[in-house]
C-alpha positions in Angstrom: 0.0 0.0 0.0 1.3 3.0 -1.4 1.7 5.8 1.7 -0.2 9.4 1.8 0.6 12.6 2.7 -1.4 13.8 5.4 -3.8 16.8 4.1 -4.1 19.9 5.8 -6.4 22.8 4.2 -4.8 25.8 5.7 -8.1 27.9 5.7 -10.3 25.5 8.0 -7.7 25.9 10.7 -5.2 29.0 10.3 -3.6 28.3 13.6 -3.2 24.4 13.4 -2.2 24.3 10.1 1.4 27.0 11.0 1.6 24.4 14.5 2.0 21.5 11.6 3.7 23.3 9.4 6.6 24.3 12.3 6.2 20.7 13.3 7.4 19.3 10.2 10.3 22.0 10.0 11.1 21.0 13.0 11.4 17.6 12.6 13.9 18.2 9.3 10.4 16.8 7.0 10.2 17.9 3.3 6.2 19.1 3.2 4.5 20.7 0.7 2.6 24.1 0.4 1.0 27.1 -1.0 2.7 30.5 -1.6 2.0 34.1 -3.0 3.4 32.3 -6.3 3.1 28.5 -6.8 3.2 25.6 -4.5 6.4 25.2 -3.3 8.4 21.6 -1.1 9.4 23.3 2.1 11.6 22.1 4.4 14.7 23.3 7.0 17.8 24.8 4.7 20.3 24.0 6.8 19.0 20.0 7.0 20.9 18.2 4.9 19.0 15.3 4.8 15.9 17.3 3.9 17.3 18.9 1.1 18.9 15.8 -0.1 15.6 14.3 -0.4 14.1 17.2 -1.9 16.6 16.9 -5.1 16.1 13.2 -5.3 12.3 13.9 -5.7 12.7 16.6 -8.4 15.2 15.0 -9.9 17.2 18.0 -9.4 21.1 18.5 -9.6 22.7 18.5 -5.9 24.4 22.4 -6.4 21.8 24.1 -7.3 20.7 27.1 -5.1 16.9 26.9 -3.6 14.6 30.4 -3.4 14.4 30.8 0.6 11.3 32.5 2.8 11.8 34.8 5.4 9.4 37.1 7.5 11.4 40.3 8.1 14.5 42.3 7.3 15.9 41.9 10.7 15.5 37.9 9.6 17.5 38.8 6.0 20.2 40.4 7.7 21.3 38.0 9.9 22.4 36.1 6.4 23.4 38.7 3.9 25.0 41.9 3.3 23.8 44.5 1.0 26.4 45.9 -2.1 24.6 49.5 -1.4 22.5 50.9 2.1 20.2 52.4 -0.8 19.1 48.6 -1.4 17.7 48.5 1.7 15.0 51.5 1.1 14.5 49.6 -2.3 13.2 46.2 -0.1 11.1 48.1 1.8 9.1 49.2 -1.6 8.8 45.8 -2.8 8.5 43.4 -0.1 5.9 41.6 0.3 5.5 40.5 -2.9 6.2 37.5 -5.3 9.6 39.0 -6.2 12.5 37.2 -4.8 16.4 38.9 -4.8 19.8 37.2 -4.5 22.1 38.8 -2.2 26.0 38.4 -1.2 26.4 36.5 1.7 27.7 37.3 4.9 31.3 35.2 5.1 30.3 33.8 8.2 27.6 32.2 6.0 28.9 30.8 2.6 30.7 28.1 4.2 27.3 27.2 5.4 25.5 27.6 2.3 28.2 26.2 -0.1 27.8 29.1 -2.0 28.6 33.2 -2.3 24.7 34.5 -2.8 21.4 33.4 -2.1 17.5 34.3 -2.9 15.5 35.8 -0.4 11.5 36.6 -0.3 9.0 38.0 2.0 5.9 36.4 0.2 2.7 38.3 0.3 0.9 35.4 1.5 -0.9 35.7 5.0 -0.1 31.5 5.5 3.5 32.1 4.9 4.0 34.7 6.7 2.6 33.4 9.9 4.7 30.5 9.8 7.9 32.1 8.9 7.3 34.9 11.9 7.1 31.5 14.2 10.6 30.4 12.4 12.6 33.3 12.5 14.6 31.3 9.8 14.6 31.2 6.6 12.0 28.2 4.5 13.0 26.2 1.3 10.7 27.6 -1.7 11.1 25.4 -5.2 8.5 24.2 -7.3 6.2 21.0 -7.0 7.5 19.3 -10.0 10.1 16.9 -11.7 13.0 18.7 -13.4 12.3 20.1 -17.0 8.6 19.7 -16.4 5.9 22.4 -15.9 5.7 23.4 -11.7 2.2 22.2 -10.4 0.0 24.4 -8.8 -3.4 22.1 -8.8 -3.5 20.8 -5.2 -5.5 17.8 -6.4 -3.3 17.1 -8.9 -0.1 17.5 -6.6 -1.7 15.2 -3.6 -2.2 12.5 -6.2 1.8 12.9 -8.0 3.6 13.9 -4.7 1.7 12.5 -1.6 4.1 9.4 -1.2 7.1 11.5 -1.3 6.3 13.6 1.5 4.7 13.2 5.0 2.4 16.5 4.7 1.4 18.6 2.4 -1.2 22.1 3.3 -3.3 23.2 0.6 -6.1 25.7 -0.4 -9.0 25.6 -2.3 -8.7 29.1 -3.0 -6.8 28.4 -6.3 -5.2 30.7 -8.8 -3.3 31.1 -12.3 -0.4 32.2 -10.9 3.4 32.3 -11.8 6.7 31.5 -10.4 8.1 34.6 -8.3 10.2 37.9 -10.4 14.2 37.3 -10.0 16.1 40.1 -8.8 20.1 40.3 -8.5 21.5 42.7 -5.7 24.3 41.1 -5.2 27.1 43.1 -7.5 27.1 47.0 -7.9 24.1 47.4 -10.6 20.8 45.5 -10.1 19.9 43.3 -12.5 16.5 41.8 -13.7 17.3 38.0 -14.0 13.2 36.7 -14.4 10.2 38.6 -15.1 7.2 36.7 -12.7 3.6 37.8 -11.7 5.7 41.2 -11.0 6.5 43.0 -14.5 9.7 44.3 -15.5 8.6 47.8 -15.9 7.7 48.0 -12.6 10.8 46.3 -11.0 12.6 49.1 -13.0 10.7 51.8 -11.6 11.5 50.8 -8.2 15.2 50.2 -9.1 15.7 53.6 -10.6 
């Protein structure tokens, strides 16, 4: 007998569903759930037996960098450094919102991450936020799908692909079109635009003018 995720609809029970959800970081589980983009497999980012298990489910090559979740600024800074104190006013315009930026590390962090930069959000996404304000870390955000195919955002169709691979996954029934996050690059001297999301290029540009 094949085994299922256990469901958890996160509008029926706001407050249980962030207790679960903090459960299963806790615990170093991969889970799955919604965002202000598309569904995303969560887990820990500094358990590496989560994010082991995480590639092996997407197929995914082992380097490659994941999109993180964080609730705050004060959160952000405890990880990166900005190229320019202007950036910081520039954050404050566009978080929170389904546009995610990739930022130098602080040294005392790249050893950790394997890695100079990383990608940081503050979704616009009242599930999300609640449960990374009860972190005060940062949250795995990739896709729900196998490399090279199109991410999933149906949460029928995701319980009946993914529900063996993980022990939880949260949904909603409150469902929409919507597209993976914008792609920002603060990390050198000039900003750059590196994917155009739900949030348009020509208004990233007038924020990073």
């Amino acid at each position: 007998m094949k085994r299922k995720a256990k469901l958890i609809n996160i509008e029926e029970n706001p407050q249980l569903a962030v207790r679960e959800a903090v459960s299963c970081y806790n615990a170093k589980e991969v889970f799955i759930y919604p965002t202000d983009t598309i569904y995303g497999f969560g887990c820990d980012r500094f358990s590496e037996s989560a994010l082991e298990k995480i590639n092996i489910i997407k197929q995914r090559q082992e380097n490659k960098q994941f999109i993180l979740l964080i609730d705050s600024l004060d959160t952000l800074f405890n990880y990166i450094i900005l190229s320019k104190k202007k950036y910081e006013e520039l954050l404050k315009k566009i978080w929170p919102n389904p546009v995610s930026v990739i930022f130098e590390l602080r040294d005392d962090k790249k050893e950790i991450f394997k890695s100079k930069t990383a990608a940081f959000r503050i979704p616009n996404h009242k599930f999300c936020l609640s449960l990374l304000s009860a972190l005060k870390a940062p949250l795995v955000s990739t896709s729900v799908n196998i490399k090279d195919e199109r991410p999933l955002n149906d949460h029928l169709t995701i319980i009946e692909r993914f529900s063996r691979y993980v022990g939880t996954i949260f949904y909603t029934n409150f469902e929409e079109n919507r597209e993976p996050s914008s792609l920002i690059d603060l990390s050198g001297e000039t900003p750059q635009i590196i994917r155009q999301g739900s949030i348009k290029f020509v208004d990233l540009f007038g924020k990073l003018l």
